[in-house]
Every structure is written in structure tokens, then in C-alpha cells.
N, C-alpha and C positions, 0 to 999 in steps of 0.2 A: 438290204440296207441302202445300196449305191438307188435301186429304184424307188423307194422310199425315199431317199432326198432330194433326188430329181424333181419326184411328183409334187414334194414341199414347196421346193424352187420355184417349179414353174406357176405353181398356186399360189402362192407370195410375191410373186412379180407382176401375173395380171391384175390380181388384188386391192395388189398399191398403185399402177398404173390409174384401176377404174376411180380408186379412191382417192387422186391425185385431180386428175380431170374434175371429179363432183368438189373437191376442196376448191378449185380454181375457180368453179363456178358462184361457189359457197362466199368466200372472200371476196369477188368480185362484185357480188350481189350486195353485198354489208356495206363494199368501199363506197360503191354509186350509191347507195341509197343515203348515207352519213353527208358525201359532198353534196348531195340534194338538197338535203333537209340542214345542212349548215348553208345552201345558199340561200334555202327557201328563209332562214333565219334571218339572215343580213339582208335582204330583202326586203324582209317585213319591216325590220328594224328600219332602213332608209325610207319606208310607204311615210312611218310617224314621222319620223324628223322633220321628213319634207313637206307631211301636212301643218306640223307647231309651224313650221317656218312660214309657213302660206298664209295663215291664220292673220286676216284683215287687221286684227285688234297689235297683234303679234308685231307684225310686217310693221305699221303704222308708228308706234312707239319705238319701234329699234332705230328706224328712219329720223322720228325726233330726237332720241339721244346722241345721236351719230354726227346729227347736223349742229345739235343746240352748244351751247357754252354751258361750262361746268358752273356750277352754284347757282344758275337760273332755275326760278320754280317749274318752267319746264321739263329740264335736265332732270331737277328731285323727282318729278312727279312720273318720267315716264322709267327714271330707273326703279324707283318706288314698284310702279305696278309691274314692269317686267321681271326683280327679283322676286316677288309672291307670285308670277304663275310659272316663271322657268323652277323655281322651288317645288310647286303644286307637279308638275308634268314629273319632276324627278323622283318623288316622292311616291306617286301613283305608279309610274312603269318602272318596276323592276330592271326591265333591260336596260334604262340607262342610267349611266354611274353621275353624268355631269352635263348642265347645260350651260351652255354662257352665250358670248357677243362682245365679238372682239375689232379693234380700228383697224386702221390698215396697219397701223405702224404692230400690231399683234400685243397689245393692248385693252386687259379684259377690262370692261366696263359693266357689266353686270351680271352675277352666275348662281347658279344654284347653290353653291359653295362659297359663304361670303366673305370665306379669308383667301379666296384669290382674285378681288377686286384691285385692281390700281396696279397687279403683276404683269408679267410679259409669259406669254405663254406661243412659242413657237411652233408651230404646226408643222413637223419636218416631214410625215409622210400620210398627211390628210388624205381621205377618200370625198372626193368634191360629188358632191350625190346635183345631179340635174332635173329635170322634169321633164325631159325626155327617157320615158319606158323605153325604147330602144338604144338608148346608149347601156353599154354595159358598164356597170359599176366592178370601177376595181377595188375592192376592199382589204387593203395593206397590212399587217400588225408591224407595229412597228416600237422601241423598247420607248419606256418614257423616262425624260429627261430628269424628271422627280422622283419618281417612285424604283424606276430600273425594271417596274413588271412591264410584261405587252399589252399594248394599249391598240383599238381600233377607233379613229376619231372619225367622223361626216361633216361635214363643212360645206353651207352652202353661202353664197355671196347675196352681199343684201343693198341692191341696185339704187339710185336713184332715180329720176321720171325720164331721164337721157340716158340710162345708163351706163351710168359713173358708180362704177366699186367705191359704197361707203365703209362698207366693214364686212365682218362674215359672222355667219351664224354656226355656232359647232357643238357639235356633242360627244363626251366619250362614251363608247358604249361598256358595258357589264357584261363581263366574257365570262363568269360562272356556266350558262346555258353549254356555252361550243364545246367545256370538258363535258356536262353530260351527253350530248353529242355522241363525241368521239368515242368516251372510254366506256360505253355501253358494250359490252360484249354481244349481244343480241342474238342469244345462242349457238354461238363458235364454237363453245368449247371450254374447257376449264384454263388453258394454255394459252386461248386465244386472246391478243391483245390488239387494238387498233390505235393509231396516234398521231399526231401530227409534227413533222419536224418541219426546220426554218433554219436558214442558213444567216448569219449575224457576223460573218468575217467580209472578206474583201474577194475578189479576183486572183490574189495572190497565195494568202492563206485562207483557204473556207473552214469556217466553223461551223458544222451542222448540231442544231440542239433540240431538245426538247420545245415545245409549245404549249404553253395551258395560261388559264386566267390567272396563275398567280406570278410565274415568271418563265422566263428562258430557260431552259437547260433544268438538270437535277443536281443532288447534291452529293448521287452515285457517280454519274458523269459529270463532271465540271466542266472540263476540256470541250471534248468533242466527241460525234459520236456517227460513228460510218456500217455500212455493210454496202451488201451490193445492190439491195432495192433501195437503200436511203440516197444512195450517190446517183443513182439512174435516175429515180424518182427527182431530186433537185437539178440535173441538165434538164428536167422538163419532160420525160419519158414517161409512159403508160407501160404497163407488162406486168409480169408474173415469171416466178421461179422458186427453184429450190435452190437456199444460201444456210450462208453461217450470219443471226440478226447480230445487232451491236452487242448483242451480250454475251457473243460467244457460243449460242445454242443454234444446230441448226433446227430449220424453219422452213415450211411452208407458206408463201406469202403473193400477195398483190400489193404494186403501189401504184400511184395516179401523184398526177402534180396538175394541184390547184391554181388556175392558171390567173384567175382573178384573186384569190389573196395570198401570190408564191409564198406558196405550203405545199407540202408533199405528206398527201396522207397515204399512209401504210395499214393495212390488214394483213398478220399473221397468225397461227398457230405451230406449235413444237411440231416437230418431225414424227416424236416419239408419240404425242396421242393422235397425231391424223392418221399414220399406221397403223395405227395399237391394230386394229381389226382386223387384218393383214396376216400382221405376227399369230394374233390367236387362230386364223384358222388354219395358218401353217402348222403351228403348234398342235393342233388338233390332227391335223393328217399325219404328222408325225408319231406320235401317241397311240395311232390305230394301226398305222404300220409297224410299230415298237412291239405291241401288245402279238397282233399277229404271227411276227417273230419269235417272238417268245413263246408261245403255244406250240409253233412247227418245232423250235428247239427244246423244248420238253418232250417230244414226241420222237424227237432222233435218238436224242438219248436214251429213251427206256428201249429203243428197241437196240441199240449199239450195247447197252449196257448186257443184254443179252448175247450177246459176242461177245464183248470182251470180257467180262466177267471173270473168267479163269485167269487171262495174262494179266488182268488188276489185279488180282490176288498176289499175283506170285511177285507182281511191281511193290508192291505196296509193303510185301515181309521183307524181299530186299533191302527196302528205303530205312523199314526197320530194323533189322540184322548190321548194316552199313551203321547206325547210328548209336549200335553199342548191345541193342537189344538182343542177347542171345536164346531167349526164349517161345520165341515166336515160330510157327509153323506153317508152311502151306498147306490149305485144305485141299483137298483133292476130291476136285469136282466129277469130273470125268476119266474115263479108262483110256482115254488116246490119249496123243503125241504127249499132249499139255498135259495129264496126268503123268505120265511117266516122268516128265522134266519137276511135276511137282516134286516125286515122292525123291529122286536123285537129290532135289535142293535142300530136304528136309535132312537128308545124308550129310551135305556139305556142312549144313549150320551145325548137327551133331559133333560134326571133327572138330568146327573152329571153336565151338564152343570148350571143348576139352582142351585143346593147346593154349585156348585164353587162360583158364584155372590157371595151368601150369606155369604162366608168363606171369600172372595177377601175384603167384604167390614168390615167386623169385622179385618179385619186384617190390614188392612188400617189406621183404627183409631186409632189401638195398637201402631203401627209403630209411626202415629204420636206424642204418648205421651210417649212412650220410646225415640223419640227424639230431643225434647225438653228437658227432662230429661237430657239426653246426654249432649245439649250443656252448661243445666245450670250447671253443674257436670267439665265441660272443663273448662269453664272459672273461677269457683272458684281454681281449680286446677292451671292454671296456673296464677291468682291472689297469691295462697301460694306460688308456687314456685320462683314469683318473689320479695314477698315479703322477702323470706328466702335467697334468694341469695343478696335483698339488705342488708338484717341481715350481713349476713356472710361478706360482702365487709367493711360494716359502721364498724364490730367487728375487721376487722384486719384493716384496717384504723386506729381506735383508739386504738388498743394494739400499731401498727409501730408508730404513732405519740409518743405515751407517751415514748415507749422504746427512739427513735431518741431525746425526749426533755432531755427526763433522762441522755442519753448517751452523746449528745451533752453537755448538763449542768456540766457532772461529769468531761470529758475528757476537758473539758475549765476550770472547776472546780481544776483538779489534773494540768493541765500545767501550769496554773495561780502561785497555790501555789508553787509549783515545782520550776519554772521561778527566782523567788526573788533569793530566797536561793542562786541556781546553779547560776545566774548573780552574787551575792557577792561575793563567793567561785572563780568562773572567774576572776571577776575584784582584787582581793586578788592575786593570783596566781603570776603575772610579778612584783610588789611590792616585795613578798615574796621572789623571786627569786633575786633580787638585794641586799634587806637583806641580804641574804646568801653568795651570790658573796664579798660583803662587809666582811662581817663575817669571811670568807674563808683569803680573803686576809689580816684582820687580824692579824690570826693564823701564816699565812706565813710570815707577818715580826716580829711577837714574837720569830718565830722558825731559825727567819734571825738572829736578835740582839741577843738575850738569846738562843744561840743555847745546852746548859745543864743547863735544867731545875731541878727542884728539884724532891726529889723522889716521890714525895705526885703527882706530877703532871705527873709523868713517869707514875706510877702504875694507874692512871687513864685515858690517853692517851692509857696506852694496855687494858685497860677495856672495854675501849667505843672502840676500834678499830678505829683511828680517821680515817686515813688515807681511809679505805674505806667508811665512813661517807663522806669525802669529795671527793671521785670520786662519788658514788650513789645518793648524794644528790641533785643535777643539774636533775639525771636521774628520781626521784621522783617528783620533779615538776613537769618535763616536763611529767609523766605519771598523774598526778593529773589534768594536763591540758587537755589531750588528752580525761581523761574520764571528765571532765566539758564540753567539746565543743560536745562528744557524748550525754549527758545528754540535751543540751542545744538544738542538733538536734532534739534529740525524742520528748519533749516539743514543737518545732516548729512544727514536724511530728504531733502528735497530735492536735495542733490549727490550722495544715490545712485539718486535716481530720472530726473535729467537725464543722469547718465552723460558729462558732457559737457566734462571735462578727461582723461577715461582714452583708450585705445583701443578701435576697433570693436566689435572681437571677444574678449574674453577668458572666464575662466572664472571664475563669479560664483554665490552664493548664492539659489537661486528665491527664498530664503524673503524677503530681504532686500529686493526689489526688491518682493513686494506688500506690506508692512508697510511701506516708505516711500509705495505708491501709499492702501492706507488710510489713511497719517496724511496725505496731501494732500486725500481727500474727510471727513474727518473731520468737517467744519462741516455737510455732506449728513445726514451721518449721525445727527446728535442729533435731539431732539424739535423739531417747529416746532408751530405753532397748527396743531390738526386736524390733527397727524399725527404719529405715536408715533414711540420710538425705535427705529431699525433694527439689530439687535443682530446681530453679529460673530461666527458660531461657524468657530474654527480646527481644523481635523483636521488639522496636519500630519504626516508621515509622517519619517522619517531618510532625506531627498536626498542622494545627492553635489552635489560640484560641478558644474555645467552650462556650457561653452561656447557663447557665443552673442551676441548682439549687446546689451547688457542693456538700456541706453534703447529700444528699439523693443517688447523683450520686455514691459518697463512701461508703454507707453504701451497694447500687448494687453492686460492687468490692466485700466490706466486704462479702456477702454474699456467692457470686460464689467463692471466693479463700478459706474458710471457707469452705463451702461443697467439692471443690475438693479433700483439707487438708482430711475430713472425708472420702472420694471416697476412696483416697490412702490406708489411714488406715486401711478402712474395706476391701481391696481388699490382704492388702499385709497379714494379719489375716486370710483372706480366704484361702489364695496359703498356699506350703507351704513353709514358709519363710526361713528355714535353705537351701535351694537347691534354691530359687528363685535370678535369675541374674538379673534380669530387674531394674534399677535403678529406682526408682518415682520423681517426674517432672512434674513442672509446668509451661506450656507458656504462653508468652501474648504476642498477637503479635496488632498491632496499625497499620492503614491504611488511607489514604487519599480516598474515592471512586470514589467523585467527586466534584466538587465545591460547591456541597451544603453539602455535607454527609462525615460521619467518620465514621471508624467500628472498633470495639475491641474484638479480638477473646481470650477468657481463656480455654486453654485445660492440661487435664490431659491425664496419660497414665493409669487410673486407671481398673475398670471391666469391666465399660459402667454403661448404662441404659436399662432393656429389652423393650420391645413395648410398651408393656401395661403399665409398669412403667411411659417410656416418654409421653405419652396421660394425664397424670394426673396431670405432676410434679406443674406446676403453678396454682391448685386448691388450696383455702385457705384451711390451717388445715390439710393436706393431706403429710404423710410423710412415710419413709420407717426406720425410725431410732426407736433404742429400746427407752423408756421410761425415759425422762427427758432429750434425746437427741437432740433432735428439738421439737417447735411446726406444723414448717410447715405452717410456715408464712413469710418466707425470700422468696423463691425463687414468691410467687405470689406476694408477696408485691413491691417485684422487679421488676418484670411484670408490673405493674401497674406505677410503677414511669417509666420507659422506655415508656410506650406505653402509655399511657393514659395521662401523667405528661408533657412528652417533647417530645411529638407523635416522638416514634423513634422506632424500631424495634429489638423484644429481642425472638430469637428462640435457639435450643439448637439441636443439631446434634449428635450421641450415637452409636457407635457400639460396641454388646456384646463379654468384652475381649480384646478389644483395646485402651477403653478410651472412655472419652466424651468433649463436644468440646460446650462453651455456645458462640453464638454471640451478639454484643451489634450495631446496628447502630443506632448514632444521627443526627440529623440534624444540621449544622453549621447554627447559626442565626449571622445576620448582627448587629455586637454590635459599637451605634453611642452614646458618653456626649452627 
């Protein structure tokens, strides 16, 4: 194998070497021949220009309009006839895009194009074509001020009989031809690419780009675009080499730098197809040495196999006897050494296979009463477990019960006593106020009739301040009133949140039971020291009515608005509160779902709940609060009255940092007397 790669190696290296050399040749031959035949182009193209320009009729007229004043029938007559034949010449020769004639001041006076008459048109890197065939023509591209494409102009000067610059004579030429040119592959190769780059930055920053008839650069490359023939090739360098091209592939290439129109044209092909034929014939010698190989190692083996034969055998029942197989035997090839070690091993398997029985079957009866054991072990197990989980359910069942009777009993208890009082004080109020009103006007006909009282009654008129006595005293009822109808609310808020002279089950208002459970946490809810107010945003929705147990349903409210109250608290404690902007807030928003179902979402904007926290939260007894803070029987006990009480659905939604978010959906039952 080691001489099999060698041989590859060194077949692969001259390979590519010779095929290296003929590439160099190949590209070099393509690049000369493309800069030939693009000078021979520009060439031909300056032979015309420069014959229109010579052209007696041509030369004569340009002369008179150069010289004449504008609106003279001269001036019409020789623009007249030079725009019909600079039109006729642009028209006929493809290769050029535009002819004009321009003043000194750059000044078109007459063009094949007759909407750029009377414009300025700056020639900033004209090619001045002479009529000396020995001067070289430098032919420039250069970007146009109009269009932004490259443009190659000729420009020859059009003398008068002293040789005085009248004006110039210029043409653009039509670069369509240079891309066919260039981008002919001319049997390269499928990889093969040839092109022309132009550098359009400064001294400072160079921009090398693309070149073609329609613009600078691509619109793969925008920027710029470098390798190490492109940057040789623009210092002005000749050569060839193997690089990495602008695209990141390496490349086989030649470049030349066009020294008459600084351009740098490049001929390349990929790495990978000018070797390809390299690699396959490596690939080939490899393959025959492979094959080779393989033939001698077929032919080692049948004869090894012939030797070793017997100690395979006796390998091979081992691997199987090892692996549990007690039935297995060495054949017994021959009467020597290796026979006798057969028929000995055929002895060994014999014993162990008898001491395995004997171990298989003790072990068998172990198994059986270890599992037995087992299941009597499972089932007491999960006996306790479920006898502890009905513990735990029946224990907070009768803590919620007795709390809910306790609590229903007190708050029917306190609105009841409440109720009398605040109804007397009520019903007193508009009495009281007529009293007064009487009483008032009184005073106003004592103060009509006897308007100079005595002194005894002046000095106690400025004592008691009568006069404002009798503007504030209308406003003091009417404020003794305003707080008996709020006292008179909360009392009713209260007897609709105990539930606790109706029946069980009826059909009741959602909205009504949490707007009596917020006005019972109300005093939670205001500003304390170091901690803002928690503001109330209501989204209700148009409920029906809902059948259902309504004091438990409120005490679910009580519970969720109650912990979010605590969520806030502990959240805004945690941040830290002198910098913290975030207002605290609580939603509740009320939905219809569907004709059987309602849903009631309470969200906070408080920490959240972490994962593992949420997997727990509805366990009984299971709480995250310091001591005497909760027991950690509201939210399961909640659970249970939603899910199990009015099969309705109660899950809780939690992200850490943003809030938590409990949902409530009931089921609408159909409520008939």
C-alpha cells in the first residue's frame, strides 16, 4: 500500500506540474490574443472617427458653425446638414453610440442625439485620436457623468487655417463588442473565465471593479474586489500563478495590464478542473494497486486458512461458550497437539455446562421469592400512598370547609350587624336635612324681622361663625350621606361575597362576585410606605349567567387576587424599588368561549413562577411563603373547587420576570324554575 501511494504521489505531481505549464501556455495564449483583438478593435474604431472627421464636406461645415453666429441661415444650414449625417454615420455603424461637436467652452452644437443640443458635456478622460499612426492611442474608460456606465470617447480637434482650436469633434463609442471580447471562453474550459478589471478609487483607497459595456463593478461585488493576480495585474505587472481568484476559489491564472486602456485583463480557470486529469490518473493507479492487493490478500488467506483452521475452531467455540452458548463443541480436525487441546476443551464445556443447570436453577427460585416479595412491598406501598394522599385531601377539605363556614358566618355575621345601624343613620339623613333647611330658614326670618339683635346674641353669632355653619351644613349631610350609601355598598359587597343566606347552587353574576371580592381586598390594594398602588385593569367581557356554587367560586377570586397582591409585593421588595419604573397591576379579563364555556383570566405583572415552582403550586400544604404567611391551601383547594366541584378548568401560565397569568374556565349550565 505505502508503494502504491508513493507511485500515485509521484504520478500526480508530474501530472499536474506538465498540466500546469500547458495551462500557462493555454491562458496566455487566450489573454494575448483577447488584448490584440480588443486593440485591433479600438483601432478600427479611431481608423472611422478619424476618417468622418477628415471628411472635406464634414471638416467644412463644422468650421462654419464654429465660426458663424447662432440664428444665421448659415449657422441653420450647416447644423441642418451635420445633424442628418452625424445621425446617418450613427445609425449605420453599430460601434458607435454618439456623435456630436462640441465649442471650446464644451458646448454641444450639434449630435446625433438631439436632446443633448445646447447641453455641456465635459470630456474628463477623452482619447484625443491624431493622424499620426505612430503615436499610440491611449484609449481610457472612464465612468459617465450621466449614465454612471463606462464610457470610451475619441475626440479630435477641429483647427482653423492658423491653427486655432475651434472646437472638437467627439464620439462615444458602443462597448457591447469589448464584453464579447472578453467573456468568450474560447475553449478554456467549462470553469474558465476571462475579464477585465479597472480600478475607480484613488491612491489612498483603491477600488478594483469589474468592467463591461454596461457598468463598473457587479451587483455580487459592490465594494471591491482583490486577489493576487488582480492587485499585480493593476501595479502594471505581467505573470501568472496559482492563487485564491476574488471569489474565493482557487485558480489557475494569467494576467497582463493593458497599458493603453489601464485595464488589467485576467484569464483563469478553477484548480479543480485544470487538474481533474491528474487526479484521475492517480486515481487509476491507485485502483490497480488496490485491486492487486487484494488478489495477493485473497490468496494469503486460503493458504493461512489452511494453518490455522484448527486454532479458528477452537477460537471461535470459546467466543461462543464465553457468551453463554453452552452447547457448542470443538471439531476435532486432527490427532495432534491441537486435537488433544480440542477434545480436553470439549471436557471443560461439559463441566461448566452442568454447574451452570445447577446455579440456573437455584437461581430461579431466588428470583422467585424475591419477587413475590417485590409485589407484596408495591402494593403496601401504594396502599400508603394513597391512603396519605386521601389524608392530605380529606385534611384540607376540612380546614377549607371550616375556614369558608367560619368566614361565610362572620362576614354575614359583621354585614348583618353593620346593615341595621348604617340603614337608621340612612334613613335619618333626609329627615335631618329638612330639619335643618327649616331651621335655616328660621334664622333668615329672625335676621328679616329683628335685623339688630341684641349683644348677647351678636357675640355668640361671631362665636359659633353662624354664617358658615349655614353654608357647610347642607354640605355635611350630604357627605354623612355619601359615606352611609358607601358603607351600605360594602355590607352588600360582603353578603354577596359570603353567599351565606342563599342557596348552594344557583345562577349568579361572575362579574358581581369579583367586584365584591376586590372591594373586600381594597385596603391591600392602596399605596403603603415603599410600595405603590396596585391598579385594577377590568377587561370584562358580556357573561351570561353562570350556575354554580357562588361563595366557593369567591373565595377562588379571594384566593388568586390575594396571592397576586403577595406576587407584587414580593417582587417589588426584591427589584430594587427606588429605580424600579414598572407600575404593579392587576387584570382580569372575562370572556365568552363558547356557548357552553366562560373563562376568567387574573394576571399580574409580577416575577412569575420558576418551573419547578409551577409543577407544584396546586399540591396541598405546599407553599413558597415565609412562615405564618400562607398555609398553602388556597391555591389546591381552588383547584379542587374548579375542577372537581364544577368540572371546569383551572391552569396557570408563568413567565420568569414577566408575570403570572391564572386561568379559570367554567362551564355554562342551563338554569330552568
Amino acid at each position: 500500500m505505502i508503494t502504491i501511494s508513493i507511485v500515485g504521489y509521484t504520478t500526480f505531481s508530474q501530472a499536474r506540474t506538465s498540466l500546469k505549464e500547458s495551462l500557462f501556455e493555454r491562458l496566455s495564449f487566450a489573454a494575448k490574443l483577447k488584448e490584440n483583438e480588443l486593440n485591433r478593435w479600438i483601432l478600427d474604431r479611431r481608423q472611422k472617427i478619424l476618417a468622418i472627421a477628415e471628411l472635406p464636406e464634414i471638416n467644412n461645415q463644422a468650421k462654419i458653425l464654429l465660426t458663424s453666429k447662432k440664428s444665421t441661415p448659415e449657422y441653420e444650414s450647416s447644423q441642418a446638414y451635420l445633424k442628418t449625417s452625424l445621425t446617418s454615420f450613427a445609425t449605420n455603424l453599430s460601434s458607435l453610440q454618439e456623435i456630436f461637436i462640441l465649442t471650446r467652452s464644451s458646448r454641444i452644437l450639434v449630435s446625433s442625439n438631439s436632446n443633448k443640443v445646447g447641453k455641456y458635456q465635459p470630456l474628463v478622460q477623452y482619447s484625443e485620436v491624431t493622424k499620426s499612426t505612430t503615436d499610440y492611442l491611449i484609449s481610457n474608460f472612464y465612468r459617465s457623468a450621466e449614465t454612471g456606465k463606462p464610457m470610451i470617447t475619441f475626440a479630435i480637434p477641429i483647427l482653423s487655417e492658423n491653427g486655432k482650436q475651434l472646437g472638437m469633434f467627439a464620439a462615444h463609442l458602443n462597448l457591447d463588442r469589448i464584453d464579447s471580447i472578453i467573456r468568450e471562453q474560447a475553449g478554456l474550459g467549462k470553469t474558465a473565465e476571462t475579464y477585465l478589471v479597472g480600478n475607480i478609487g484613488s491612491s489612498l483607497s483603491r477600488r478594483n471593479v469589474f468592467v463591461s459595456a454596461q457598468k463598473f463593478g457587479s451587483e455580487e461585488f459592490p465594494d471591491s474586489i482583490n486577489s493576487q493576480g488582480i492587485n499585480n495585474a493593476i501595479n502594471g505587472k505581467n505573470g501568472q500563478g496559482l492563487y485564491i481568484n476574488y471569489r474565493g476559489v482557487p485558480v489557475i491564472g494569467v494576467y497582463r495590464w493593458l497599458e493603453y486602456q489601464d485595464l488589467a485583463l485576467l484569464a483563469e480557470i478553477e484548480q479543480t478542473e485544470a487538474f481533474a486529469p491528474a487526479r484521475h490518473l492517480a486515481s487509476s493507479i491507485l485502483v490497480i494497486g488496490l485491486t492487486l492487493a487484494l488478489i495477493m490478500a485473497i490468496a494469503m488467506l486460503l493458504l493461512g486458512r489452511q494453518i490455522v483452521r484448527p486454532i479458528l475452531a477452537i477460537a471461535q467455540t470459546a467466543k461462543l461458550v464465553s457468551a453463554g452458548d453452552l452447547t457448542q463443541k470443538v471439531p476435532v480436525i486432527t490427532k495432534n497437539e491441537i486435537g488433544f487441546l480440542a477434545q480436553t476443551f470439549n471436557q471443560m464445556i461439559q463441566q461448566l455446562k452442568s454447574s451452570y443447570q445447577q446455579l440456573s436453577d437455584y437461581s430461579h427460585v431466588l428470583e422467585t421469592k424475591v419477587e413475590e416479595r417485590t409485589q407484596e412491598l408495591t402494593k403496601k406501598n401504594i396502599a400508603l400512598e394513597q391512603t396519605l394522599q386521601k389524608l392530605k385531601e380529606t385534611q384540607a377539605q376540612l380546614i377549607h370547609n371550616e375556614k369558608m363556614v367560619s368566614l361565610g358566618q362572620l362576614v354575614a355575621g359583621v354585614a348583618h350587624e353593620i346593615n341595621n345601624p348604617v340603614s337608621f343613620i340612612y334613613g335619618n339623613i333626609e329627615p335631618a336635612r329638612n330639619y335643618a333647611e327649616q331651621l335655616l330658614d328660621l334664622l333668615n326670618l329672625y335676621h328679616q324681622y329683628y335685623p339688630e339683635p341684641g349683644d348677647e346674641i351678636t357675640e355668640n353669632k361671631e362665636e359659633i361663625d353662624l354664617e358658615f355653619i349655614q353654608e357647610d351644613f347642607p354640605h355635611l349631610l350630604g357627605s354623612m350621606e355619601e359615606g352611609s350609601k358607601r358603607i351600605k355598598e360594602i355590607v352588600l359587597s360582603l353578603r354577596k361575597f359570603s353567599r351565606h343566606d342563599e342557596s348552594p347552587q344557583k345562577q349568579v353574576d361572575i362579574h358581581e362576585g369579583i367586584d365584591s371580592t376586590l372591594l373586600i381586598l381594597q385596603s391591600r390594594l392602596k399605596p403603603k410606605a415603599g410600595f405603590p398602588k396596585i391598579n385594577i385593569i377590568k377587561e370584562y367581557g358580556n357573561l351570561p349567567l353562570v350556575r354554580c356554587w357562588a361563595g366557593q367560586v369567591n373565595q377562588v377570586f379571594l384566593n388568586i387576587i390575594a396571592n397576586g397582591i403577595d406576587a407584587l409585593e414580593m417582587s417589588w421588595e426584591q427589584s430594587n424599588s427606588q429605580s424600579c419604573s414598572i407600575q404593579p397591576y392587576i387584570k382580569i379579563q372575562t370572556k365568552v368561549i363558547n356557548k357552553d364555556w366562560i373563562a376568567i383570566h387574573i394576571t399580574d405583572n409580577g416575577m412569575g413562577i420558576p418551573e419547578e415552582v409551577k409543577n407544584r403550586i396546586f399540591d396541598p400544604f405546599y407553599t413558597t411563603k415565609p412562615v405564618g404567611k400562607g398555609t398553602g391551601l388556597g391555591l389546591s383547594l381552588s383547584y379542587q373547587i374548579i375542577v372537581e366541584k364544577h368540572q371546569g378548568k383551572f391552569y396557570c401560565n408563568s413567565v420568569v420576570g414577566q408575570g403570572t397569568e391564572f386561568a379559570i374556565e367554567l362551564p355554562i349550565v342551563d338554569f330552568r324554575e
